[in-house]
C-alpha positions as CSV (number, residue, x, y, z in Angstrom):
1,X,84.2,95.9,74.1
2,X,81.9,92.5,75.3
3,X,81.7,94.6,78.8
4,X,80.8,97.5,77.3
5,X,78.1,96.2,75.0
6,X,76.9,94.2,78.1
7,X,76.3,97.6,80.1
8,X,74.6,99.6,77.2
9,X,72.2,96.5,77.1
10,X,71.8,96.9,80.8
11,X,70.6,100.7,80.4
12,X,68.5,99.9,77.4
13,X,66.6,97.2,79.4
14,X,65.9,100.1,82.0
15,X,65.3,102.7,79.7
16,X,62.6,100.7,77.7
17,X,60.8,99.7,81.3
18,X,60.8,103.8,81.8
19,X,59.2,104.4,78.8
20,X,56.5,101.5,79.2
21,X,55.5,102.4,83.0
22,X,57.2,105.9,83.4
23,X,56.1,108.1,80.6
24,X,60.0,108.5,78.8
25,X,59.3,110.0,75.9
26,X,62.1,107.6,74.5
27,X,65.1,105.2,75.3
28,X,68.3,107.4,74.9
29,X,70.2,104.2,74.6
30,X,68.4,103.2,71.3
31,X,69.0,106.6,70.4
32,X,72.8,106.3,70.7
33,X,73.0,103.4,69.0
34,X,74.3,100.0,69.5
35,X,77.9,99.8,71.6
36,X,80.9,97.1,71.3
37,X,81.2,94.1,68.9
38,X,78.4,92.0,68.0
39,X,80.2,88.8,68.6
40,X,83.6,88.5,71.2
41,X,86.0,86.7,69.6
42,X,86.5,83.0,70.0
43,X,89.5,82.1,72.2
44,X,91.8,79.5,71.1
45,X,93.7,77.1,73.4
46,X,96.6,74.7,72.9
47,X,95.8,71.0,73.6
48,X,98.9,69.2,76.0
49,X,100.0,67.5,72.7
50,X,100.0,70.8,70.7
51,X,101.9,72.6,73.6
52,X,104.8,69.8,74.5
53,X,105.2,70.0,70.7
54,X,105.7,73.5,70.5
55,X,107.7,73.9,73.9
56,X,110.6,71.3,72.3
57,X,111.9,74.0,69.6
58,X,112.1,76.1,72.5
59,X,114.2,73.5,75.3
60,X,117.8,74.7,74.0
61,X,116.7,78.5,75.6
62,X,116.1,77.5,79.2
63,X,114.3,80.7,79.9
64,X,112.0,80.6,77.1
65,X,111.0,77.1,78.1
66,X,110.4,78.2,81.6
67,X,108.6,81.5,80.8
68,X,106.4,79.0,78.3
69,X,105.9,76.5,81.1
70,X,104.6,78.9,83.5
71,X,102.4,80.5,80.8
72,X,100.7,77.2,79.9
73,X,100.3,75.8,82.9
74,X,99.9,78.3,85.3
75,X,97.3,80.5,82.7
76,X,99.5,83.5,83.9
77,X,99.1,86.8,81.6
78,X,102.3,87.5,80.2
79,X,102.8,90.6,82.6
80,X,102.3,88.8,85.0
81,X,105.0,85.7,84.5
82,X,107.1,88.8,83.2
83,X,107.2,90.7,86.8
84,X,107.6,87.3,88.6
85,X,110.7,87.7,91.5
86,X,112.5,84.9,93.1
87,X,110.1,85.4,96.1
88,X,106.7,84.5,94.6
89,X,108.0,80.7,94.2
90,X,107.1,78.3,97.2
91,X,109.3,75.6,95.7
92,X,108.0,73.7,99.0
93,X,104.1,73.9,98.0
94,X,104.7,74.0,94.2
95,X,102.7,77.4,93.8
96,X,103.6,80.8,92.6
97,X,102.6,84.1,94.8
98,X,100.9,86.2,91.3
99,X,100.6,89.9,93.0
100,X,101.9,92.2,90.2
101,X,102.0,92.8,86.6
102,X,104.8,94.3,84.5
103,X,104.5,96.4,81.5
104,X,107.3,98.8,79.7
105,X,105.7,102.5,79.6
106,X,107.7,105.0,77.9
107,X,110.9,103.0,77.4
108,X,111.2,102.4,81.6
109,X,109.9,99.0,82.9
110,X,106.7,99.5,85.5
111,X,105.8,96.8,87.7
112,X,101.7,97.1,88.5
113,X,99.1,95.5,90.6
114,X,97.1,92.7,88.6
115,X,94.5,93.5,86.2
116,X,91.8,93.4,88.5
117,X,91.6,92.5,92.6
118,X,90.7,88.7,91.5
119,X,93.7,88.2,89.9
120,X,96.0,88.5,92.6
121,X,96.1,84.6,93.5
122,X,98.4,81.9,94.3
123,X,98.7,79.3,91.1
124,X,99.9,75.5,91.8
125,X,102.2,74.3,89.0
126,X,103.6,71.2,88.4
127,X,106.3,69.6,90.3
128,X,108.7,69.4,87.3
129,X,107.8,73.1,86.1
130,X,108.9,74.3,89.8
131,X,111.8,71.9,89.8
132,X,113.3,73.2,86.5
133,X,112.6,77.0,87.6
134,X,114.5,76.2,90.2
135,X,117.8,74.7,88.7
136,X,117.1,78.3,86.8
137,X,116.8,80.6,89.6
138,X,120.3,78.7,91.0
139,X,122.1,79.1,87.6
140,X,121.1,83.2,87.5
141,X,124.6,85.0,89.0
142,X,123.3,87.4,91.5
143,X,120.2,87.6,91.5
144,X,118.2,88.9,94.6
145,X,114.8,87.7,96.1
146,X,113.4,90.6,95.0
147,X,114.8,90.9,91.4
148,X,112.4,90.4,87.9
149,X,113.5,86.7,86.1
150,X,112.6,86.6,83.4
151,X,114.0,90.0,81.6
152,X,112.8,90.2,78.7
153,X,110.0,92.0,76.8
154,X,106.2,90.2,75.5
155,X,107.1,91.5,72.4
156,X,110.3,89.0,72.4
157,X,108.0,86.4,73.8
158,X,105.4,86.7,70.6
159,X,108.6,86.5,68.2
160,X,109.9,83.2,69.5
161,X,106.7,81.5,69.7
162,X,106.0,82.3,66.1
C-alpha cells in the first residue's frame, strides 16, 4: 500500500500543476481521496545474539536450522529458501543461485520466478552455513540436482519459530 500511496501522490503533484498553469477545473486525485496507509509499518530485525539464541531450540531439527540459517543470513524470502534445489548451491564459492520462488496454490506446490527481476541474485553465505547444508544435502536419500530441499510449508516454518 506504501507504493500505492506513493503513486496517487505522484498524480496529485501533476494534477495540482494542471490546475495552476492549465486551467483543470480541479485535481481528480484530491477528489478521490487519499490512497494506502499513512505510515508503512516499521520492520523489525533480529540482532546476531537474538538470532543464535533462537536458532539453538531449533539445532535438534537439522532442516529447520538450515532453512533458519539461510533465512537469516542470506535475507532470502521464505519462498524463495523454500524452492531452493540442490543446484543453486556453489559449495565451492559459498553462494546460492536465488532464481525462483515457491508457493502452494490450490493444494499443488508452484515454483515461480522471484518477486520482481531484481531479486533474481546470487547470495554469499557463510562458510559454515554452506558446510552444514552440505552434510544435509549428503544425508537426503535420493535426492536429485533438481529436486526442492527443504519440503515443507511457510506456514510450518511460522509454527516452529513461535
Amino acid at each position: 500500500m506504501t507504493y500505492l500511496k506513493t503513486i496517487h501522490n505522484q498524480l496529485s503533484a501533476i494534477f495540482n500543476h494542471a490546475c495552476r498553469f492549465y486551467n483543470l477545473p480541479k485535481n481528480p486525485a484530491r477528489t478521490v481521496g487519499n490512497m494506502g496507509k499513512e505510515e508503512s509499518k516499521e520492520v523489525e530485525f533480529w540482532t546476531v545474539d537474538e538470532f543464535n539464541k533462537f536458532v539453538e531450540a531449533v539445532e535438534d531439527k537439522p532442516y529447520l536450522s538450515c532453512a533458519f540459517k539461510i533465512l537469516f543470513w542470506g535475507g532470502l524470502r521464505l519462498g524463495e529458501m523454500l524452492a531452493l534445489t540442490v543446484k543453486d548451491f556453489d559449495f565451492e564459492s559459498n553462494t546460492i543461485n536465488i532464481n525462483k520462488s515457491y508457493q502452494r496454490i490450490d493444494r499443488k506446490d508452484v515454483i515461480t520466478s522471484p518477486k520482481t527481476p531484481k531479486a533474481v541474485r546470487v547470495v554469499s553465505m557463510p562458510k559454515a552455513v554452506m558446510e552444514e547444508m552440505q552434510n544435509l544435502i549428503a544425508c537426503i536419500y535420493g535426492i536429485d540436482k533438481d529436486d526442492r530441499i527443504f519440503n515443507f510449508s511457510k506456514l510450518y516454518l511460522h509454527h516452529e519459530m513461535k
